[in-house]
C-alpha positions in Angstrom: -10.3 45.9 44.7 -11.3 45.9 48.7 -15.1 45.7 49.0 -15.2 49.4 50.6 -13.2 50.7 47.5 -15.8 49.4 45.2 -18.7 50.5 47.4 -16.5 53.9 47.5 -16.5 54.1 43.6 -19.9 52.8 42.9 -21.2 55.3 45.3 -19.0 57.8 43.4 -21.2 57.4 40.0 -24.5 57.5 41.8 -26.3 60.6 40.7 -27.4 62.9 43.4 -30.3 62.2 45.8 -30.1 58.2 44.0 -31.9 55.9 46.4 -29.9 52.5 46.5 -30.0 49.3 48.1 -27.2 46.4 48.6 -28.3 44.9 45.7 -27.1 47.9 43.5 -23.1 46.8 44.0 -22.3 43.7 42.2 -20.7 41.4 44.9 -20.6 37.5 45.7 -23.7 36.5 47.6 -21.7 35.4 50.4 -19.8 39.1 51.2 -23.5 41.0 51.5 -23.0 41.2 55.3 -20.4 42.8 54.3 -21.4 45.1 51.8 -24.5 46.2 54.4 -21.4 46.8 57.2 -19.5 49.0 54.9 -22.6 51.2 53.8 -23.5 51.5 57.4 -19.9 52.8 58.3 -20.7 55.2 55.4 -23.4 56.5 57.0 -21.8 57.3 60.1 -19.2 59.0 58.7 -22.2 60.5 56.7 -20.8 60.6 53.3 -24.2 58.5 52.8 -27.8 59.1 54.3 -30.2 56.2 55.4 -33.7 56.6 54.0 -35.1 53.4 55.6 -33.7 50.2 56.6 -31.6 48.9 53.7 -31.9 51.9 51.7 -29.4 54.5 51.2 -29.1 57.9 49.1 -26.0 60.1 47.6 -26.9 63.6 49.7 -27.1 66.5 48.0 -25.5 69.0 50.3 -26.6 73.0 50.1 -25.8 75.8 52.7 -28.9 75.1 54.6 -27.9 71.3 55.2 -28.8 67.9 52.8 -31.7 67.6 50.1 -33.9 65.0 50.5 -33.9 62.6 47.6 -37.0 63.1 45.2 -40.6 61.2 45.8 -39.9 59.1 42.9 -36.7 58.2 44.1 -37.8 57.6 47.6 -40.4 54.9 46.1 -39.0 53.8 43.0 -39.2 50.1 44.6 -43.0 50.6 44.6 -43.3 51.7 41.3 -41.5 49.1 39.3 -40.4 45.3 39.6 -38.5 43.8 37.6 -38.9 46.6 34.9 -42.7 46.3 34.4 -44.4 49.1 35.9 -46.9 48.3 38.7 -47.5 51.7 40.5 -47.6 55.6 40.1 -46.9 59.0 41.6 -50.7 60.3 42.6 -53.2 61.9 45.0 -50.9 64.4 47.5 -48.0 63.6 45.3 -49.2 65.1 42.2 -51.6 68.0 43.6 -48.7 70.8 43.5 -47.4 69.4 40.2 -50.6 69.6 38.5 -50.6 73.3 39.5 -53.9 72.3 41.7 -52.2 73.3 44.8 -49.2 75.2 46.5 -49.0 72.6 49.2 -46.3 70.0 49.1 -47.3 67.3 51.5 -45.5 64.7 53.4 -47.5 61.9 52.3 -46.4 60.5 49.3 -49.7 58.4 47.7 -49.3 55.7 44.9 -51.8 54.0 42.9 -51.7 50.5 42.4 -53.8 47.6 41.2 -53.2 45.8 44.4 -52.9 47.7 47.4 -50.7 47.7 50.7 -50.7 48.9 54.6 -49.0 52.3 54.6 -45.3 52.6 55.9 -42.6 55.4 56.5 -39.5 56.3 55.1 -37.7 59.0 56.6 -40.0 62.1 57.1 -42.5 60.6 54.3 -46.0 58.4 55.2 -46.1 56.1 52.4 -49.7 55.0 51.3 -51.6 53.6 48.6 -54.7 54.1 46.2 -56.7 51.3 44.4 -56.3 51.7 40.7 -59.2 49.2 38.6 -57.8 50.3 35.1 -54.6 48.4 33.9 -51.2 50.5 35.1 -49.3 51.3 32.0 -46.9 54.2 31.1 -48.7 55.9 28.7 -51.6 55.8 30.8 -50.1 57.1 34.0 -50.6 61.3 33.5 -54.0 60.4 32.7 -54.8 58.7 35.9 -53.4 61.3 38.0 -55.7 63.4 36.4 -58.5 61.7 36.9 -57.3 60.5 40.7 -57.4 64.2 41.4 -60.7 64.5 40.2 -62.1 62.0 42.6 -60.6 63.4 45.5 -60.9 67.2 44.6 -62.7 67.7 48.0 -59.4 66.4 49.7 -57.0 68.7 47.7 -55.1 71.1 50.5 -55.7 74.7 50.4 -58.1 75.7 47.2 -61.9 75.5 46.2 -63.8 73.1 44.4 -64.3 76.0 42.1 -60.4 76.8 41.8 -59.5 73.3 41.3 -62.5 72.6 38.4 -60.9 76.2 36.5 -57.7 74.4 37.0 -59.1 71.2 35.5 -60.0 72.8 33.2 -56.9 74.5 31.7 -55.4 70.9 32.1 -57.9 69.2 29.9 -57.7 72.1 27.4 -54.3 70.7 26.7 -55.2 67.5 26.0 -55.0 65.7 22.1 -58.6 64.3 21.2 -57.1 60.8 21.3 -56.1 61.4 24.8 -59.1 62.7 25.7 -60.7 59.6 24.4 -58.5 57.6 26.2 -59.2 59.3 29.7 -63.6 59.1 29.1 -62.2 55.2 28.6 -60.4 55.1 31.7 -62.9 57.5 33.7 -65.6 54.5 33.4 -63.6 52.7 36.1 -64.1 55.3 38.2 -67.0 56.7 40.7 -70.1 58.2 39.4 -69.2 61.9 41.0 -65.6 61.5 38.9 -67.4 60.6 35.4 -70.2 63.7 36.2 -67.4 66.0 37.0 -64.9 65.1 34.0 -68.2 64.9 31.5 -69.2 68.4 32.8 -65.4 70.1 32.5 -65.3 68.8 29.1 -68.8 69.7 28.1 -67.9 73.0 29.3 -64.7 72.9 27.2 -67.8 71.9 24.1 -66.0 68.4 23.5 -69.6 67.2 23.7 -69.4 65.2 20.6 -67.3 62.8 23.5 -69.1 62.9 26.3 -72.0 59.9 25.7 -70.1 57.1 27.5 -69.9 59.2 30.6 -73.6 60.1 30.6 -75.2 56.9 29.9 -73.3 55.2 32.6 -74.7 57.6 35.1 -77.9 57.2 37.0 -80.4 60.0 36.1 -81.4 60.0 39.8 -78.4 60.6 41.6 -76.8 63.9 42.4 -73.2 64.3 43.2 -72.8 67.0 46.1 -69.6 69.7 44.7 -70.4 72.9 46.3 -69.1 76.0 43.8 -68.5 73.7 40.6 -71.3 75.8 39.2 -69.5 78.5 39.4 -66.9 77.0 36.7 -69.1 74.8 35.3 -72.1 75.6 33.1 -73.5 72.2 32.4 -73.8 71.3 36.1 -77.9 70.7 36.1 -77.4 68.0 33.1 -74.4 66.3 35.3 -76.5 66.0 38.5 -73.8 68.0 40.3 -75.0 70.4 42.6 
């Protein structure tokens, strides 16, 4: 089979909006030149899209023109190598999905032990938030959580008192044992994101949980979240004003 009929029928398979690279068609080392030249043909005749350099996507095509591929997609590189997971979805990225927000934003932020200069791909500004706890799967919906706690003064279009009744609702859902595991998780944090998350679950009377998050804070300091009072009962004991 010519290398543009495999490329053709690979393609073929691809889900979708599937973000790919060279490296996704098997091929002997010394035909990659190749294989770049064909995609890049494909493109022109725009049966493919280019999402940055070396990186292509299977358009979805509607009647008001081609899908973008999904942020996950778009960053999948970022968020895995070799199968171990060393980043996540997080800050502007997981705002509107977390229902804390209507806003979908163009910056797509990922949280990762070791951090990176931003970049672009296509429309998106790539960037990237330091993480201290150890990245795992299981973990992941529980950072975001608490990543949007830190930065609930930075979340587009809502209140503070908004977001903390959405907070709220979110850690309503949560198994004990989760909820364990995010107090665990939350002591890597800043003092402002343990006072807020002991206060919304105070407020939810998960009290019995809360001691870790108070004793690490110091008596002294207040944490400035205009209209969390208005969602939050147990502000005065949190130091948030």
């Amino acid at each position: 089979m010519k290398i543009t009929d495999n490329i053709s029928y690979t393609i073929d398979r691809f889900p979708k909006g599937y973000v790919f690279t060279y490296a996704d068609f098997k091929t002997e080392v010394n035909k990659k030149e190749a294989v770049i030249k064909a995609l890049n043909r494909m493109v022109e005749s725009r049966k493919i899209a280019k999402l940055a350099k070396g990186k292509y996507y299977k358009p979805e095509s509607t009647p008001f023109g081609n899908l973008q591929p999904s942020q996950a997609q778009v960053v999948k590189d970022l968020l895995e190598d070799n199968g171990k997971i060393t980043g996540y979805l997080t800050g502007y990225s997981m705002y509107n999905q977390l229902g804390l927000t209507t806003q979908v934003s163009n910056t797509i932020q990922i949280g990762k032990n070791e951090v990176r200069p931003n970049l672009k791909r296509e429309r998106y500004t790539i960037s990237f938030l330091k993480q201290k706890n150890t990245i795992t799967k299981e973990h992941i919906p529980l950072l975001q959580i608490l990543d949007a706690m830190r930065y609930i003064k930075k979340i587009p279009d809502t209140s503070i008192e908004s977001s903390c009744r959405r907070f709220l609702a979110i850690l309503k859902t949560l198994s004990e044992k989760d909820t364990s595991s995010l107090i665990r998780l939350a002591l890597k944090y800043p003092p402002a994101t343990r006072a807020l998350l002991g206060g919304l679950l105070e407020q939810l009377q998960r009290n019995n949980l809360t001691g870790p998050l108070l004793k690490s804070l110091n008596p002294i300091t207040k944490y400035k979240l205009p209209g969390a009072a208005k969602a939050i009962s147990t502000t005065e004991k949190w130091h948030i004003v």
